[in-house]
C-alpha positions as CSV (number, residue, x, y, z in Angstrom):
1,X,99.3,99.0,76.3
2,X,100.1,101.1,72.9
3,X,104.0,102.1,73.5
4,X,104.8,99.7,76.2
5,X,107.5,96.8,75.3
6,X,105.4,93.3,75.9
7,X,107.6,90.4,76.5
8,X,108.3,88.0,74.6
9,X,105.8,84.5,75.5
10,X,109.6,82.9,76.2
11,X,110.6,85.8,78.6
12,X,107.8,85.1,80.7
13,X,108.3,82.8,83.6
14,X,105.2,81.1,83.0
15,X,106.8,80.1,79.7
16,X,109.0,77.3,82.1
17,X,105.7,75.3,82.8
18,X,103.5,75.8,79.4
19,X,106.1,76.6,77.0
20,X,108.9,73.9,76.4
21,X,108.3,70.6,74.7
22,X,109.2,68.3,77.4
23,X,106.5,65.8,79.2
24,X,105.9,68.5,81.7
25,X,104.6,71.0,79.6
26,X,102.6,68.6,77.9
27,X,101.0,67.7,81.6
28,X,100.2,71.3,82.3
29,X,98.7,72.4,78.9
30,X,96.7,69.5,79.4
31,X,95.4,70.0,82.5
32,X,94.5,73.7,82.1
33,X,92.3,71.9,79.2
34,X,90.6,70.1,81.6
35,X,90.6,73.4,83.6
36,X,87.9,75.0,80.9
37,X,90.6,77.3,79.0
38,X,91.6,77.6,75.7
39,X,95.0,77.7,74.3
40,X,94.3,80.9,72.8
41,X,92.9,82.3,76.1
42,X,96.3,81.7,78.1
43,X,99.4,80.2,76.1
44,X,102.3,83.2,75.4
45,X,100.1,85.6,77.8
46,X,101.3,87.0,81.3
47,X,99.5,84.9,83.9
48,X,98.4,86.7,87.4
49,X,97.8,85.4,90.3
50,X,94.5,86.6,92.0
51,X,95.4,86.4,96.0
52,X,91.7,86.4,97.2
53,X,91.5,86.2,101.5
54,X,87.7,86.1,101.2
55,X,85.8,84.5,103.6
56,X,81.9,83.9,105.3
57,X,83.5,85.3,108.6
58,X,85.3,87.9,108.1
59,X,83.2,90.8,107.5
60,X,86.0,93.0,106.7
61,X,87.0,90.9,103.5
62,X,83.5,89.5,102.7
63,X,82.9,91.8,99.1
64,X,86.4,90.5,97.7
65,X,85.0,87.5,96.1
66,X,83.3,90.3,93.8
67,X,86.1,92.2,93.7
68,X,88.3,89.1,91.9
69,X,85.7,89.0,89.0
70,X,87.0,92.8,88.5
71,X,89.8,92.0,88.9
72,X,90.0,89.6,86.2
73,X,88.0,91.5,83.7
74,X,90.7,93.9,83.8
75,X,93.6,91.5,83.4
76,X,91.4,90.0,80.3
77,X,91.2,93.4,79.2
78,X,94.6,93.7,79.1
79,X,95.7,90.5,77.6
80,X,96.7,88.6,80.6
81,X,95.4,85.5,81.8
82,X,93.5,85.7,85.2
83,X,94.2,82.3,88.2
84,X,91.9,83.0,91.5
85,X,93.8,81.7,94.4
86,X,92.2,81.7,97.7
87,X,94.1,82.4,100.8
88,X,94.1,82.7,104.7
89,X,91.3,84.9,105.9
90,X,92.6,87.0,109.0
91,X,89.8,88.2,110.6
92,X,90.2,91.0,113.4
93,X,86.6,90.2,114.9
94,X,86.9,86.2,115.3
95,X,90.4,84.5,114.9
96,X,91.6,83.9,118.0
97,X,94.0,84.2,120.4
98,X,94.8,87.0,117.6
99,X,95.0,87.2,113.7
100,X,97.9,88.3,114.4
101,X,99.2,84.7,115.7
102,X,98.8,84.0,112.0
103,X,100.3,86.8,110.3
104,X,103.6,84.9,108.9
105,X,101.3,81.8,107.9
106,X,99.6,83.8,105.4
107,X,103.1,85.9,104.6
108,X,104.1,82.0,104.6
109,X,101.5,80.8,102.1
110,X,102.0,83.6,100.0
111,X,105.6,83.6,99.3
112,X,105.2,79.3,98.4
113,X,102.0,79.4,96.4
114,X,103.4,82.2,94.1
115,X,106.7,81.0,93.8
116,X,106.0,77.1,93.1
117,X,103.3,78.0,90.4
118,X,103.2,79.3,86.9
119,X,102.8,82.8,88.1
120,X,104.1,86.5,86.1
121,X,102.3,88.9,88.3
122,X,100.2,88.9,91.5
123,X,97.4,91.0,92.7
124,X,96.8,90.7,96.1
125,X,93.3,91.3,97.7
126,X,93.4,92.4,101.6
127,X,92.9,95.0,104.1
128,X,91.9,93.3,107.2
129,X,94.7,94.8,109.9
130,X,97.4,91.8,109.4
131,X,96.4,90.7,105.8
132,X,97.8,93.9,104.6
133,X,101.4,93.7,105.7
134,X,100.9,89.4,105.6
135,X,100.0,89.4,101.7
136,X,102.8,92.0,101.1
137,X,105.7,90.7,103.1
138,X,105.1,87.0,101.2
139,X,104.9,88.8,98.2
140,X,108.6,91.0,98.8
141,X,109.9,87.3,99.9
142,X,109.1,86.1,96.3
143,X,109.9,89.6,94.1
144,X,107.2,89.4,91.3
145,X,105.4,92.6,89.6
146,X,102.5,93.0,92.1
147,X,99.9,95.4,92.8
148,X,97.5,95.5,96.5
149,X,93.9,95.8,96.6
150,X,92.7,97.2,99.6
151,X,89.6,96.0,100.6
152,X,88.1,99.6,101.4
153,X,86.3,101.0,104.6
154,X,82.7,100.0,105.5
155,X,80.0,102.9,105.5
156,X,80.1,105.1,108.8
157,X,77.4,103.8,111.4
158,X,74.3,105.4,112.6
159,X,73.0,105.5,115.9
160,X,69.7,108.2,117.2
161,X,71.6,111.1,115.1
162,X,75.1,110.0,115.9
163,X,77.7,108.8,113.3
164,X,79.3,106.4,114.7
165,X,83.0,104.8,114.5
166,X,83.9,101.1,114.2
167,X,85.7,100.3,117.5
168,X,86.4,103.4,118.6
169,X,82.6,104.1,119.6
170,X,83.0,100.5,120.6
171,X,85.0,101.0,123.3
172,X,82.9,104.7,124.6
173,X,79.8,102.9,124.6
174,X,80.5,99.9,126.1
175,X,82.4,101.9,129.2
176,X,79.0,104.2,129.4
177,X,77.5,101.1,129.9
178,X,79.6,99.4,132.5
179,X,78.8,103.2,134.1
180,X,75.5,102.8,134.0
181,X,74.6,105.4,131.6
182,X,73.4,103.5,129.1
183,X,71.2,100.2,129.2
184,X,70.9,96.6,127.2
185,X,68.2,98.5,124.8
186,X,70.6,101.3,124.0
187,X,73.2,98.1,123.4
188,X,70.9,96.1,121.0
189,X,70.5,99.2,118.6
190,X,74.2,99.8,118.6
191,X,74.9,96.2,117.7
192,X,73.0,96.9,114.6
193,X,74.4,100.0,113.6
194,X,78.0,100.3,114.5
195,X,78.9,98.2,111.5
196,X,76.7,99.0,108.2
197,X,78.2,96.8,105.0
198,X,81.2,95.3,104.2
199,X,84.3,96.7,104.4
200,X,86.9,97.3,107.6
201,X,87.0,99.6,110.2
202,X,85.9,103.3,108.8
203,X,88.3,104.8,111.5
204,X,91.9,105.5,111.4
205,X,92.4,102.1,112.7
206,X,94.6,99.6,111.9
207,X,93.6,98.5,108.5
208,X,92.9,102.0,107.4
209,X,96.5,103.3,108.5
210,X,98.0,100.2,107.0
211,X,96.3,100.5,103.6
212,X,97.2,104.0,103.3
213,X,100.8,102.9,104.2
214,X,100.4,100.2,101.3
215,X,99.5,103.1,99.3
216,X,102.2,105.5,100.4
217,X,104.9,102.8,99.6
218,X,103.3,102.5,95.7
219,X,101.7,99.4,95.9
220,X,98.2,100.6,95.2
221,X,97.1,102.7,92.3
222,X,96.6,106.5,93.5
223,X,94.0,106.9,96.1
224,X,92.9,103.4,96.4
225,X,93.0,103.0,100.3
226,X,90.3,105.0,100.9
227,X,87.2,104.4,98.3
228,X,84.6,103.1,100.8
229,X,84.0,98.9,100.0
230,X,80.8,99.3,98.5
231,X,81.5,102.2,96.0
232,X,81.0,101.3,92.7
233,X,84.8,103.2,92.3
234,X,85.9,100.3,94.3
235,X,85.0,98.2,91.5
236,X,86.3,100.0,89.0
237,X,89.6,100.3,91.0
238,X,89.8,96.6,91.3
239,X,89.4,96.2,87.4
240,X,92.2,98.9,86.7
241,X,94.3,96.9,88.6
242,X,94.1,94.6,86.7
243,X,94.4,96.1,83.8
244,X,97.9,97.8,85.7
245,X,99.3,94.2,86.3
246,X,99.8,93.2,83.1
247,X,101.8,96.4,82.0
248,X,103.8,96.3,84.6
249,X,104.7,92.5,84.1
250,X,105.5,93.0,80.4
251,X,107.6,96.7,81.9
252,X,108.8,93.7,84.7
253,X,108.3,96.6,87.1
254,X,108.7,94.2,90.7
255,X,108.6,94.6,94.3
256,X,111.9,95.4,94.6
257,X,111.6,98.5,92.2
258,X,109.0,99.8,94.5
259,X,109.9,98.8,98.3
260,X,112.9,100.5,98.3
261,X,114.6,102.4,101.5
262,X,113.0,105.7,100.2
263,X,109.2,104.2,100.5
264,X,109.3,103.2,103.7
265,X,110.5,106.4,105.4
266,X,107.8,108.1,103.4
267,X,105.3,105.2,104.8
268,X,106.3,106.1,108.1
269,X,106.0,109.4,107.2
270,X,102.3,109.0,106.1
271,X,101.5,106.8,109.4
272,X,102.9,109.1,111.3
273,X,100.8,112.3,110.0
274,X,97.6,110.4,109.9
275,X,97.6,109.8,113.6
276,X,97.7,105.9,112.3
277,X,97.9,102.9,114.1
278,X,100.9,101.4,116.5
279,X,100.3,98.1,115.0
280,X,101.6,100.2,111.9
281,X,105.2,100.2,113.9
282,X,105.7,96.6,114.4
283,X,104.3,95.8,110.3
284,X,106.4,98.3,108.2
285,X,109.5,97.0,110.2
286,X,108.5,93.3,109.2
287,X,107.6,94.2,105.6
288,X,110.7,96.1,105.5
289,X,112.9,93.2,106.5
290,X,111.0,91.5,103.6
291,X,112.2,93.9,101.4
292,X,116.1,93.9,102.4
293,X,115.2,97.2,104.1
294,X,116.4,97.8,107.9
295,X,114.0,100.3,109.6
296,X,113.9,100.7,113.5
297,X,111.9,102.3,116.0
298,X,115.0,104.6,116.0
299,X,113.2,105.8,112.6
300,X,109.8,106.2,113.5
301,X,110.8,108.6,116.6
302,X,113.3,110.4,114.1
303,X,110.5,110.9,111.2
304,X,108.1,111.6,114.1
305,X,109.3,115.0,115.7
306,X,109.4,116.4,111.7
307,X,105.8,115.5,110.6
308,X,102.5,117.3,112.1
309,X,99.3,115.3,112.3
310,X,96.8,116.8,109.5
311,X,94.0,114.1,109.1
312,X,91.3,114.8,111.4
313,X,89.8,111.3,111.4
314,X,88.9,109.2,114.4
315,X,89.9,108.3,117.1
316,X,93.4,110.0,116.5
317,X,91.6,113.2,115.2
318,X,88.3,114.4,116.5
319,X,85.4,114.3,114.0
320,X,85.6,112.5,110.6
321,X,86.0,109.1,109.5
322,X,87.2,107.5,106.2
323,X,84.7,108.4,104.2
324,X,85.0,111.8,104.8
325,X,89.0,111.3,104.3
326,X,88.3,109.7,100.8
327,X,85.7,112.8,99.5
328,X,88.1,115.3,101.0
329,X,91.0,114.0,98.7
330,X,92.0,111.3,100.3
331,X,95.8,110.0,100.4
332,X,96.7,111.8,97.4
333,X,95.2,115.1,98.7
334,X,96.8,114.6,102.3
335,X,100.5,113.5,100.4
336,X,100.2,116.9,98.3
337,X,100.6,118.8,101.9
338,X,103.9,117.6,102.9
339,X,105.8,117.4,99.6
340,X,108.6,118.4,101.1
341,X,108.7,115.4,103.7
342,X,108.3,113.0,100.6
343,X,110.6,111.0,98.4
344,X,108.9,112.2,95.1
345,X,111.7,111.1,92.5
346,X,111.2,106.8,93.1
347,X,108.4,104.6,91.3
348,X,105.0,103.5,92.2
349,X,102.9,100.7,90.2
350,X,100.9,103.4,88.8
351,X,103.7,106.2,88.0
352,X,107.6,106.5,87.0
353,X,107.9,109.0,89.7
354,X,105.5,109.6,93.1
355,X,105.6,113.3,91.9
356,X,104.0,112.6,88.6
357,X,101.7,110.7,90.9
358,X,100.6,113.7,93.1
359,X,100.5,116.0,89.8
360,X,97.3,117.7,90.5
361,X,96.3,116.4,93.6
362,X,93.9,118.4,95.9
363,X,92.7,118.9,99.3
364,X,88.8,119.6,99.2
365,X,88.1,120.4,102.9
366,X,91.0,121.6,105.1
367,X,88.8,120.2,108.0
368,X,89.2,116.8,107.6
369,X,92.7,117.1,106.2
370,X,94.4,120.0,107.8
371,X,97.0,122.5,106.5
372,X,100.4,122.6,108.0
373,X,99.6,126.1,109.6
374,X,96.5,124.2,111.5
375,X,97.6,120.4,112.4
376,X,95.6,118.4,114.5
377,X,98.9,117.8,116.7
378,X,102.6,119.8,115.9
379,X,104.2,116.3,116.0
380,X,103.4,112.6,114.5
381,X,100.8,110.6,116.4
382,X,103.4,107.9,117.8
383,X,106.1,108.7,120.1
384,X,109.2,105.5,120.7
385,X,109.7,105.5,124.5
386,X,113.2,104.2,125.9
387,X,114.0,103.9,129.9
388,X,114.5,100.9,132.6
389,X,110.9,99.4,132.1
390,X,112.0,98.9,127.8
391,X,115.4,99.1,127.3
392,X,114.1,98.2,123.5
393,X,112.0,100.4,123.3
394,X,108.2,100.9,124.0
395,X,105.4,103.0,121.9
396,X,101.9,104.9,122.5
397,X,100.1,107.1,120.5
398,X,100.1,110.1,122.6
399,X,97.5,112.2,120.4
400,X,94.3,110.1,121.7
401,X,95.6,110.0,124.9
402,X,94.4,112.9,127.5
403,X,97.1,115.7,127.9
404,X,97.1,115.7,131.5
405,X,98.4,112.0,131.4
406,X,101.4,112.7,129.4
407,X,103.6,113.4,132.3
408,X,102.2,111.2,135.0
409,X,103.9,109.1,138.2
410,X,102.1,106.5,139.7
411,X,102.1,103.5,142.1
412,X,101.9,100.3,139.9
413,X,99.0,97.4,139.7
414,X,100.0,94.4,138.3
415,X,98.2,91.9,136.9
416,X,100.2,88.8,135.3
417,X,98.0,87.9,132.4
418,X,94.6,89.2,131.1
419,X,92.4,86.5,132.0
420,X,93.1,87.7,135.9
421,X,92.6,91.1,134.8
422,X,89.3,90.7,133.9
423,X,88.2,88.8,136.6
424,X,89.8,91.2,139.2
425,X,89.8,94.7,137.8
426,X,87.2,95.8,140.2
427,X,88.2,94.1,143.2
428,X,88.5,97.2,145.9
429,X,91.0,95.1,147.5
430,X,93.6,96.2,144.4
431,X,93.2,100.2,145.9
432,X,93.1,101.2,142.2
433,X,92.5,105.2,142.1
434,X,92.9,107.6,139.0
435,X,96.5,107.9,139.8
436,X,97.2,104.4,139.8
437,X,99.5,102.7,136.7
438,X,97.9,99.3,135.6
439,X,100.4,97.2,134.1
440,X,99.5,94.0,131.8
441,X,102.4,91.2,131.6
442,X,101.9,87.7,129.6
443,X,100.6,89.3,126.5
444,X,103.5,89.4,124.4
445,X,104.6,88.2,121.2
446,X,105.3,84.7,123.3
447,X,103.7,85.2,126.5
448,X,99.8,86.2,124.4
449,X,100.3,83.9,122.7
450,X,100.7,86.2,119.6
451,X,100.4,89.6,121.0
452,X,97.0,90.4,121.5
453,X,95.0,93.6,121.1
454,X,94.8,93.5,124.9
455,X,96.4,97.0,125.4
456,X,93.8,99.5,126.1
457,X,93.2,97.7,129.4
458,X,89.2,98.4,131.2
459,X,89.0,100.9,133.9
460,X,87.6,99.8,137.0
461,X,84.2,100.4,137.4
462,X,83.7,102.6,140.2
463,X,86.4,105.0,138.7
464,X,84.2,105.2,135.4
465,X,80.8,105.8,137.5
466,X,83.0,108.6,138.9
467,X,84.0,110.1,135.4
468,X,87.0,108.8,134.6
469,X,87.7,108.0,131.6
470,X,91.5,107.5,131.0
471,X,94.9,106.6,133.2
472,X,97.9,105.1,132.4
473,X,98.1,101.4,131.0
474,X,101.6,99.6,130.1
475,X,101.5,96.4,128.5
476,X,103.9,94.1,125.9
477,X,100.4,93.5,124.5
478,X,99.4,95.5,121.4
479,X,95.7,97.3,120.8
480,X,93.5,98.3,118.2
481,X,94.3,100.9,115.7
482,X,90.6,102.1,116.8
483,X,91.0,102.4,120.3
484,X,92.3,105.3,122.4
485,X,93.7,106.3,125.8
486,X,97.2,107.1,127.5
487,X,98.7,103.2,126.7
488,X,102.1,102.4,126.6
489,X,102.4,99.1,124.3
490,X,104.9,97.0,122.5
491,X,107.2,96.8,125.7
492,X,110.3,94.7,125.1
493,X,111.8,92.8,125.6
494,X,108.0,91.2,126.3
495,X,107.7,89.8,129.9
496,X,107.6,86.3,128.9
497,X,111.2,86.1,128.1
498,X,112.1,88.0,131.1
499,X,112.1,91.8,130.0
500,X,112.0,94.2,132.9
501,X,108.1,93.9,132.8
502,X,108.2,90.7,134.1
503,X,109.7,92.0,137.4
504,X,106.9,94.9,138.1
505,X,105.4,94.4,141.6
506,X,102.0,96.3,143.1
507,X,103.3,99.3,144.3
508,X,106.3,100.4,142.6
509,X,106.2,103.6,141.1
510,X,106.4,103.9,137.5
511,X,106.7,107.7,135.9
512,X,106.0,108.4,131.7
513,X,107.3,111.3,130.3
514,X,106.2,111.7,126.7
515,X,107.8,114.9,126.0
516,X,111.1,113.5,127.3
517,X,110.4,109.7,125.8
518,X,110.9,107.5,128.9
519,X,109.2,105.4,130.8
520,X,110.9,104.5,134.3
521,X,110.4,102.1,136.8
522,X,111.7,103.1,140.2
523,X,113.4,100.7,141.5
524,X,117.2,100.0,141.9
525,X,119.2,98.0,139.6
526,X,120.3,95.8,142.5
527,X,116.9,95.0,143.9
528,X,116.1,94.5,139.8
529,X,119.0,91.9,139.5
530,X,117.7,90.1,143.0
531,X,113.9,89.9,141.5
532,X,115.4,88.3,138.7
533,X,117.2,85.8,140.5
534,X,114.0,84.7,141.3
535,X,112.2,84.6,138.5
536,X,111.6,82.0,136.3
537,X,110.4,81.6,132.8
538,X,106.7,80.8,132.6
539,X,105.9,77.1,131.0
540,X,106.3,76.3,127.5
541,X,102.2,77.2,125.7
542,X,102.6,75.1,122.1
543,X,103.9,71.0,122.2
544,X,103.5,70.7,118.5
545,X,102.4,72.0,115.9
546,X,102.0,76.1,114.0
547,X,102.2,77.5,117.5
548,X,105.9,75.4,118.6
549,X,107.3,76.6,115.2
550,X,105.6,80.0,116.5
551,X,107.2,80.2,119.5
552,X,110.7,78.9,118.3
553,X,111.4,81.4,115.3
554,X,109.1,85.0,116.9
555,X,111.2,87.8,116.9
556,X,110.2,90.9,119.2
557,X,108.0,93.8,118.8
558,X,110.9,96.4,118.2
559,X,111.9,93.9,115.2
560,X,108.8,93.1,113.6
561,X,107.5,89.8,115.0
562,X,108.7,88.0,111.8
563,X,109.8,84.6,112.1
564,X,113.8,84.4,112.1
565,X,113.9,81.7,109.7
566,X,111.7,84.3,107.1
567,X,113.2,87.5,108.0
568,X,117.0,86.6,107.7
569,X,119.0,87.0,104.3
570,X,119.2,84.5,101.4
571,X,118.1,83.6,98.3
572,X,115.2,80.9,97.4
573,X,115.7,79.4,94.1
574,X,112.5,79.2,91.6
575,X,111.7,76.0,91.2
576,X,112.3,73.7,88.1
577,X,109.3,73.0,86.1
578,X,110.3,71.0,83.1
């Protein structure tokens, strides 16, 4: 801290509750008596909040209880004074319908627990695919000097010499079963050694892409979204953000400094050249909103034809998985190959500038993160489609789809919610062949409820005895940042409020063009308008409770999913603590 300007014990904002000589004050130093502390151990220093989303079942998270002892050792460290507050757990594996359902609860709890308590500074613990952008878009919503922890990767699996990828292998195994190729022994022993320690999906999955976004924005400390969970650099990287919190508190370095219009094109930007996630689409456009910052699909297809795809991690690349990304240089090493598609004059927590921050970076094995003369794919991994079938747009991720499916026309099979499609995807009555178009309705942000990871629908059967292994899917469901395949997602408007989806019959012919960006349905505008005469709007799913005020206030996938009520304008007033 020698050199940096400390505030004043009256210029903190903790000073409101343990500071003045009213009855209040009185009532809260006494209480943090009772707590255990000191007055010496917190009165006049900057008080951080620990956001912990620990839990027993959520595998992804389940090292962060550790992590917040780090955590506060480096706040100590650095003359601050350390609150643990625990937090919705989002986990990808259990929650149902979808964590995602519960995204703007935990954005929700955020934004309230740090605004109505004596709180300087916040360091939020996640990683878990919605945690990320959940803890983030609460914290924008409240504007304190805050700093992310990602939770880290888990160790690559092992299976009879194979390395294996969380979900991605998954999703291959489990078809070679339903092929036959495989049995229930085979099964057992992946069970056991697809997922090795804590930590999320070692892929370029969802909570991989989004922690490297996190990072790209400068809300990590350099190259924290990819130490694997159970390095003992994670650890240390926990304590130094501690340590970090407290400066930047006393520099009253906030969220706003950092999450500026600049950031987020460079996070889509870094999404886009890691082959990351769609689920990275619809979250940067929420956190965004959080932050007073409009971005649009419009952006990610813009940004998208000028970035090449250099990390060669699964299942958007072909070999390597985070691990491999971290030793090779990680997000620092990747950043310092497209300098010149960066923002490198705007602040991180860590730096003044995002070029001081790359100063020295390296690449240490242009395999896993490619130069620009050798990409992995000449154009980002996500491509915005626009036609008939989503007049607001549509996405897929077009590099781990196969080539020959990019420009495909089909006839249609419908299936009007996913519950059917199990039950009848290999009924030979539906006639599906390789050529066939399956299209998933009901699984929006409404109709899922919550938008499910129901997009990489299951080939039939007797098409995956024969071989196959990909066709075309379209859904206004969403699907893991681990799975692969030629799927068309986010489709809105979703079905369930009457988008175009919602009047797909068996046996229309739909045609996807990735090159040119469309996705058409073939069928006239007038026979459109007479199907939706007909149609009507499927029942209500939610009476009372979190899912009414759900399904009053979601906004669609093009905008974010945010709740209306969250996302719009306006200023919240701290509260008065005397």
């Amino acid at each position: 801290m020698t050199g940096i300007p400390r505030k004043a014990p009256e210029e903190l904002r903790s000073h409101q509750w343990y500071g003045t000589e009213g009855l209040r004050s009185f009532s809260h130093r006494a209480r943090t008596r009772q707590l255990g502390y000191l007055p010496e151990e917190h009165l006049g220093k900057p008080v951080i909040a620990i956001l912990n989303t620990w839990s027993d079942i959520n595998p992804c998270h389940v090292h962060l209880r550790d992590r917040a002892q780090a955590v506060k050792r480096g706040v100590w460290q650095a003359g601050g004074f350390p609150l643990e507050f625990p937090v919705a757990t989002l986990s990808e594996t259990f929650q149902k319908p979808t964590p995602m359902l519960y995204r703007n609860l935990l954005a929700m709890e955020t934004e309230e627990l740090l605004r109505s308590y004596p709180v300087d500074g916040a360091v939020l613990l996640g990683g878990c695919d919605k945690s990320t952008p959940a803890l983030l878009m609460g914290a924008a919503s409240v504007d304190l000097p805050t700093v992310f922890v990602p939770a880290g990767p888990m160790l690559p699996g092992h299976w009879r010499g194979e390395v294996l990828g969380s979900g991605t292998d998954m999703w291959k195994y489990w078809d070679d079963k339903r092929a036959g190729l495989i049995g229930d022994c085979e099964m057992s022993e992946l069970e056991s050694g697809l997922a090795r320690s804590p930590g999320h999906c070692m892929t370029m999955g969802t909570a991989s892409t989004l922690t490297a976004a996190a990072e790209a924005l400068g809300v990590t400390l350099p190259g924290a979204s990819s130490i694997p969970a159970v390095d003992s650099g994670h650890d240390r990287m926990a304590a130094a953000s501690g340590l970090r919190i407290v400066e930047l508190v006393h520099r009253d370095r906030r969220l706003s400094d950092i999450l500026t219009r600049a950031a987020f094109e460079d996070a889509v930007t870094t999404v886009l050249g890691l082959g990351g996630s769609t689920n990275a689409v619809i979250h940067l456009i929420a956190m965004a909103g959080r932050a007073g910052v409009r971005l649009t699909l419009d952006d990610f297809d813009r940004i998208a034809r000028t970035v090449p795809v250099l990390a060669n991690v699964r299942p958007g690349g072909r070999t390597y998985l985070m691990e491999d990304f971290h030793f090779a240089g990680g997000l620092p090493g990747f950043l310092s190959r497209i300098p010149d598609l960066l923002h490198l004059d705007r602040p991180t927590v860590a730096h003044d500038t995002l070029r001081e921050q790359l100063a020295g970076a390296r690449v240490h094995d242009d395999d896993v993160i490619r130069p620009r003369d050798n990409p992995v794919a000449d154009e980002g991994g996500v491509a915005v489609l626009r036609g008939n079938l989503c007049p607001d747009g549509a996405v897929i991720k077009h590099i781990a789809a196969e080539p020959r499916l990019l420009e495909h026309t089909g006839p249609a099979v419908v299936f009007d919610d996913y519950r059917t499609m199990q039950r009848t995807i290999n009924d030979p009555e539906l006639g599906i062949t390789a050529d066939s178009v399956l299209v998933l309705r009901g699984a929006g942000p409404k109709g899922g409820p919550g938008m499910p990871e129901y997009g990489m629908l299951p080939l039939p059967d007797h098409l995956l005895k024969q071989g196959v292994r990909d066709m075309v899917r379209i859904s206004d469901a969403r699907m893991s940042g681990t799975s692969y395949g030629t799927c068309v997602l986010h489709v809105a408007p979703e079905s369930h409020v009457g988008g175009p989806l919602a009047l797909v019959r068996t046996g229309d012919t739909i045609t996807l063009d990735v090159a040119a960006r469309t996705l058409r349905l073939h069928v006239s505008d007038e026979e459109l308008e007479r199907r939706r005469a007909r149609w009507t709007p499927p029942p209500v799913r939610y009476e009372r409770g979190y899912g009414a005020l759900y399904n009053e206030q979601i906004t669609q996938a093009d905008t974010g999913c945010d709740f209306e009520f969250l996302a719009r304008p306006g200023r919240v007033q701290d509260p008065y603590a005397g």
